[in-house]
N, C-alpha and C positions, 0 to 999 in steps of 0.2 A: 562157493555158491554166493549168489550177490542176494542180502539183504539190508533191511532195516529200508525199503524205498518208501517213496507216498504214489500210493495209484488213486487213478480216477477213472470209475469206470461206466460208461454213458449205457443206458437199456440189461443195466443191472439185474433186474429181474425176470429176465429171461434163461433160457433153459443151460443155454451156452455160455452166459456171462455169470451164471452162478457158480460152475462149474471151475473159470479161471478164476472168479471171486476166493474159493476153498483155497484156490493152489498157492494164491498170493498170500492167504490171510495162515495156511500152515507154513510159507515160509520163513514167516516173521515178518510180512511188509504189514501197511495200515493204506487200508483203501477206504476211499471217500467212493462210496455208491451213488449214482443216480439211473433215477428211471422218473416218470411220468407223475405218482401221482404217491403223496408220504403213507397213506394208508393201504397199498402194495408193499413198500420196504418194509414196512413196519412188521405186517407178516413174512415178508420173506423171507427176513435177518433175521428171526426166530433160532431158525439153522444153526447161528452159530454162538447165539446169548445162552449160555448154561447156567440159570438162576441172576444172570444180572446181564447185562449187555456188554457185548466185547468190545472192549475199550480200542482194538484196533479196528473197527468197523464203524464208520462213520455212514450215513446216509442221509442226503440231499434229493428233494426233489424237483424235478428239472424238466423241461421240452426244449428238445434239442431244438425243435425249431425255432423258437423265440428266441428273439438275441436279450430280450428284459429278462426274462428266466437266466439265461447262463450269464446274465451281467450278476446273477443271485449266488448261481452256481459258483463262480469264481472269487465271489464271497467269502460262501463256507470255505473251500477249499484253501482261500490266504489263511484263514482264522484259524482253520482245525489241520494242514497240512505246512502251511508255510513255500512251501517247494513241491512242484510237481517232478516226479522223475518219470512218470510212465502216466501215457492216456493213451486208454484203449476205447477207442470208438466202435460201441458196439448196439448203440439203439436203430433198429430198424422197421421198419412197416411194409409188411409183404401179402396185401389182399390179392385174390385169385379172381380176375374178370379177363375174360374175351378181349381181345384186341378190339374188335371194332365197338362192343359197351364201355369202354373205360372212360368217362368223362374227363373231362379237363378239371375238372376239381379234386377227383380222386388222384389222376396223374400230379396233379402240381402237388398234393398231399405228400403222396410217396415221394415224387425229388425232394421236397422240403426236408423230410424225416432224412432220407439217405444219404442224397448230395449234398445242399445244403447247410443242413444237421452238420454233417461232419468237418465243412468247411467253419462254419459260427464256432464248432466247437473249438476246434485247434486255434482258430483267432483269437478267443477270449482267454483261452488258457495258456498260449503261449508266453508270456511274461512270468511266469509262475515257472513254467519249463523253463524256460531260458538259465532262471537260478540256479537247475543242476546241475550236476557235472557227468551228468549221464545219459541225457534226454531219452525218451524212449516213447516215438507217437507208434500205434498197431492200429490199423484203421483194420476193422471186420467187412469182408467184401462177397461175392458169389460165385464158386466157383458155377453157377450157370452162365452167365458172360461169357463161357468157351464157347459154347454150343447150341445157347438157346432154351427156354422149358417157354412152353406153350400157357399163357395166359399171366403171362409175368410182365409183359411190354415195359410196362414203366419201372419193376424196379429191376430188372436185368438192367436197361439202362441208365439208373442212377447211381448202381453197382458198379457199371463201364466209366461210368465219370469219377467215382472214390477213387479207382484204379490211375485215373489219369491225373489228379488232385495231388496222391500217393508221390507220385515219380516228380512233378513240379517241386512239392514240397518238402524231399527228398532235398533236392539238386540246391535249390533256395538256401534252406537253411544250412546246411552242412556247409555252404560256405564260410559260414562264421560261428556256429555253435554245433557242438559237440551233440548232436541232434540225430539220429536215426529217426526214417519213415518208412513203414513197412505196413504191408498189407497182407492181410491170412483169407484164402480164400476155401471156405469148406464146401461139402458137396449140400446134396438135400441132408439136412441133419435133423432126426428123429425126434423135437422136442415135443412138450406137449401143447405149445401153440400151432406147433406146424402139423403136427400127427391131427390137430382138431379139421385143418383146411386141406390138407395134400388126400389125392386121392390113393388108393391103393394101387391100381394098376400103375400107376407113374412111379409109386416104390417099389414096384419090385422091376421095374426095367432100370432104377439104379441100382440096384441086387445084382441082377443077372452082369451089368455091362461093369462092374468092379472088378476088382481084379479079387479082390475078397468080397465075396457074394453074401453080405449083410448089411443090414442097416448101419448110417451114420449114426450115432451116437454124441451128445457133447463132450464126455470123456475124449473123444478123438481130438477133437481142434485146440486142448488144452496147451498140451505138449509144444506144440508150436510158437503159440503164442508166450508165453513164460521162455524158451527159448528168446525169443526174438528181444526181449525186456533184459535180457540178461548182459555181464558184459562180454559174455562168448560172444554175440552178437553185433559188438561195439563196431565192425567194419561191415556191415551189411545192410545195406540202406536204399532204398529204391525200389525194390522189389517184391513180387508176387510169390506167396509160398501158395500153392494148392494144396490141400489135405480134403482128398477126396476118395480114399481106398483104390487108388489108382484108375478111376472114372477116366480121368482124363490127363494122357502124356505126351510131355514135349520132345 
């Protein structure tokens, strides 16, 4: 099993990213956290401080969409990691409006955070990747991009653009650095930011249309991910894993 990595993990404090958070920090790696705002980690990371702070948990706070912030972000991370071997791009922003309400402010909002976001991020920390011998980018993506969910407009489509970021930045770098790029596409996944906006009927028609008739959970999309960082994974690059309890088959 591969340890001893440095992870970075962008929108940390979310339901799914805490989740992979556990899985890295029981396998022995040391992950450098960010999310939005220090007074969120601070609570967050609670989790896994028992009387004093875990020395393998780092946390930086950060807006993916500023490139000033992650010029900060890639800061901490020379200081307190040295080497990145794994960024998981995983900060998102997924408001629920009407197609024809969604202003251009909110739309440009949401590419910034999704598309955007994840492109600043991989630029800036790219050099820091480059130093290992393992590279390991896992961009977090939607498995609704198959098929559509109603009132998503802008971030099914800045979903559709990580995906297509994914496979460029794949093909790019693999030409000269020992780099994988992959992307994990979960379904509707039951966090508690998302359980606060998804409505009920829209959960349980991904119940019913599963091939396993329950909610997505972030325990689900863990496994995957941690795969794909690993070095079983070292020839797999470019591509789209779905992990959607078989919502949707190729």
């Amino acid at each position: 099993m591969t340890t001893a990595r440095n992870v970075v993990i962008t929108g940390a404090a979310g339901g799914i990213s805490s989740e992979i958070t556990d899985r890295f920090l029981r396998n022995g790696d040391t992950v450098l956290a960010s999310d939005l705002h220090q007074e969120t980690l601070d609570e967050w990371r609670t989790r896994w401080d028992s009387g004093a702070p875990n020395p393998s948990l780092h946390t930086f706070p950060a807006d993916v969409a500023d490139e000033a912030s992650l010029a900060d972000l890639v800061e901490a991370a020379r200081d307190r990691l040295g080497t990145v071997d794994v960024l998981i791009n995983a900060a998102g922003h997924f408001p629920q409006t009407p197609f024809e309400k969604i202003s251009g402010e909110e739309w440009r909002r949401v590419v910034e955070v999704n598309l955007s976001g994840t492109f600043y991020t991989v630029q800036a920390l790219l050099p820091l990747i480059k130093r290992s011998e393992r590279g390991r980018i896992i961009n977090i993506g939607s498995g609704g991009m198959f098929f559509g969910v109603p009132r998503q407009a802008h971030y099914i489509a800045s979903k559709a653009g990580v995906m297509g970021l994914t496979r460029v930045l794949a093909r790019e770098l693999g030409n000269d650095y020992p780099i994988t790029v992959n992307l994990v596409t979960p379904g509707l996944v039951v966090t508690p930011a998302a359980a606060a906006v998804l409505p009920e009927p829209l959960l349980a028609m991904q119940r019913n249309m599963r091939s396993f008739h329950r909610d997505e959970v972030p325990g689900d999309v863990v496994g995957s991910v941690f795969f794909l960082a690993s070095d079983d994974a070292a020839f797999i690059t470019g591509q789209t894993l779905n992990v959607d309890g078989g919502l949707t088959m190729w």
